[in-house]
Steps between C-alpha positions, in 0.01 A plus 500: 500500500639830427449826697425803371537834691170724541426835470379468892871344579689783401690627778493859479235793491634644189537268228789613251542414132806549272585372164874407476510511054273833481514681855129557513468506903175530698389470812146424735349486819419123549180562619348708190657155263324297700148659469589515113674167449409306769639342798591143309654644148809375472750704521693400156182552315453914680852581390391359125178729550651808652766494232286456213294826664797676446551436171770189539469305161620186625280465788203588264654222243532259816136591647357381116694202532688563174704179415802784349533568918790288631808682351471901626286493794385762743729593796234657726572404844428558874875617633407486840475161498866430314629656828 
């Protein structure tokens, strides 16, 4: 069985995006993603989302499920928890 981390898991108030290929960064309070995402969203599906919002074309490519996905992929991530 694998585990996925939540949106509800994540250990911090502020939850902090940044994109390590295009440097789109962004940041928001837990709380309000929760009342728009949801408590159980996954949290490598919400960096897919919030990236395509702003405009990522690989995470809108990934989010379609294009088969073309695989060899430049988005770098969105949470760097709080890299630490």
């Amino acid at each position: 069985m694998t585990s996925v981390l939540t949106l509800s898991a994540y250990p911090l108030k502020t939850v902090r995006l940044s994109c390590g290929r295009c440097g789109r960064k962004a940041h928001y309070a837990r709380e309000a993603l929760v009342s728009r995402a949801g408590r159980t969203t996954a949290l490598s599906v919400l960096r897919l989302r919030i990236a395509a919002g702003l405009h990522c074309k690989w995470a809108e490519q990934a989010l379609n499920e294009d088969p073309t996905v695989g060899i430049e992929q988005c770098e969105m991530h949470y760097p709080d928890l890299m630490r």
